[in-house]
Structures are given as C-alpha cells and as structure tokens.
C-alpha positions as CSV (number, residue, x, y, z in Angstrom):
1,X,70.3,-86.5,35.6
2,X,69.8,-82.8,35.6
3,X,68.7,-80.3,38.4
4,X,68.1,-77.0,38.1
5,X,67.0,-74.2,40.5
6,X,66.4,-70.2,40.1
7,X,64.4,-67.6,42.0
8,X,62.5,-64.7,40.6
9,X,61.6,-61.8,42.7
10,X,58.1,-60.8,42.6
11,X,57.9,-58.0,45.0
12,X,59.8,-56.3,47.5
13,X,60.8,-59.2,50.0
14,X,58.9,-62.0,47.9
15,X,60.9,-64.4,45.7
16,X,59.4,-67.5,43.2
17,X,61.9,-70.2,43.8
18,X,61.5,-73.1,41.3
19,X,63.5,-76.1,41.1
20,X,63.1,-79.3,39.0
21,X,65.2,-82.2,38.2
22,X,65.2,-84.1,34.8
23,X,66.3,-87.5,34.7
24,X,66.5,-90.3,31.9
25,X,67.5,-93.3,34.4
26,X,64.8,-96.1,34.6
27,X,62.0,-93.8,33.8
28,X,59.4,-96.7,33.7
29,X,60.5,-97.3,37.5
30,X,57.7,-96.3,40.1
31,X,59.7,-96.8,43.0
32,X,62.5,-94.8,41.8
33,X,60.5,-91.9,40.8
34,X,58.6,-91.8,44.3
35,X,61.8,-92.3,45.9
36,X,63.3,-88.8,43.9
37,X,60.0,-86.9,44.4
38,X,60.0,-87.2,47.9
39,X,63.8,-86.4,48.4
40,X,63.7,-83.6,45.7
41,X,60.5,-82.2,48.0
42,X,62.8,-82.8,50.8
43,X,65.7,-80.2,49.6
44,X,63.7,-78.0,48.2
45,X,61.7,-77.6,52.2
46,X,65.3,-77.5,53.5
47,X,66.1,-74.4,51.0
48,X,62.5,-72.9,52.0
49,X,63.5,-72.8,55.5
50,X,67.4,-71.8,55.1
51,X,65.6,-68.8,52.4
52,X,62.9,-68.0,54.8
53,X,65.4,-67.7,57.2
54,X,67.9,-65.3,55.0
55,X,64.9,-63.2,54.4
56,X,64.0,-62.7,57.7
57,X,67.7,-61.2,57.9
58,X,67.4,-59.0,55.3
59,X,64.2,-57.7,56.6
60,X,65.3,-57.3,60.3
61,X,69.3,-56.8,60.0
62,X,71.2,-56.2,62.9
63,X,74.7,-56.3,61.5
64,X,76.1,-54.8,57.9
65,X,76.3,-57.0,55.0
66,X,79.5,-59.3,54.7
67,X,80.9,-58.9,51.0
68,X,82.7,-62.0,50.2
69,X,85.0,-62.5,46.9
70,X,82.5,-65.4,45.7
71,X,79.6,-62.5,45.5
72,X,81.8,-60.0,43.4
73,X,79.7,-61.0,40.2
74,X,76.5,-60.4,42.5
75,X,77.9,-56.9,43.9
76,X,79.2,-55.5,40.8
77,X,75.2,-56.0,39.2
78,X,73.8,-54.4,42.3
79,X,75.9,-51.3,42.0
80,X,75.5,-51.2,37.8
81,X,71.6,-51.8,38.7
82,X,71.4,-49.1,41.8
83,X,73.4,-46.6,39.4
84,X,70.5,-46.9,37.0
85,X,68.0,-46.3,39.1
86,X,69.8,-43.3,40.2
87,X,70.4,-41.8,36.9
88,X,66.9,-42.6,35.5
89,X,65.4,-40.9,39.7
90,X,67.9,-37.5,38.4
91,X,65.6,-37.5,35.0
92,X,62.5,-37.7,36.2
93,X,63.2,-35.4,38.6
94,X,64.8,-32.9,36.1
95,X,61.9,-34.3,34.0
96,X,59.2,-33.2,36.5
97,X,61.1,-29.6,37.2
C-alpha cells in the first residue's frame, strides 16, 4: 500500500492539500475499502485541523520562527526563492526608471 500527500499553494494563506492512498490488498473486499475510506478521511481531518491551526500562526504570529536542522532543505529554498524576487523587484524597478 501506498500513500501519498502534497499541498499546493493557491494564494497568499490558501494551500490545496491532496492526499490519496493506493492499495492492491483484497481489492474486491467492501468492508475493507469502507474501513480505509473512513480512516484515510479520518487523518486527513486530523491534518486539516493541525494545518488550519499552523496557518492561523503564520497569519497572527506572536513569536519568531524556530529554524530547526530538519527544515535546512525548506530554508535554503526560501532564501534562493526570496533572492529571486529581489533581483527580478531591482529590474523592474531599474526597468521602470
């Protein structure tokens, strides 16, 4: 059996988040499939309200961000990506001069 979830952003403090699982264990079997739909819906309305919950943190922060060594991969994107945005603001601006 396979799961798999990802999030997409859509706009500013709105995220897609899809998750599915794939399975080739007694696929003919009802039971079996109503008993993984229902717990699959139940983790994925535990992440909605754990997301929900981060988001509201994002949006209404009180304290700095904690940078942990399991989000280096995470932080060094951010910076490459916000450095971007930078350099392509400085041309348009030079652009629009």
């Amino acid at each position: 059996m396979d799961s798999y979830n990802f999030m997409t952003p859509t706009i500013e403090g709105q995220t897609r988040y899809y998750w599915f699982q794939l399975r080739n264990i007694r696929p003919d079997d009802e039971a079996l499939s109503k008993m993984m739909s229902e717990d699959v819906h139940h983790a994925f309305e535990e992440d909605r309200d754990v997301l929900n919950e981060v988001q509201r943190g994002m949006t209404n922060k009180t304290s700095p961000h904690i940078d942990l060594p399991i989000d280096g991969g995470q932080l060094r994107f951010r910076r490459q990506l916000q450095a971007m945005i930078n350099e392509e603001e400085q041309v348009d601006r030079q652009m629009a001069e």
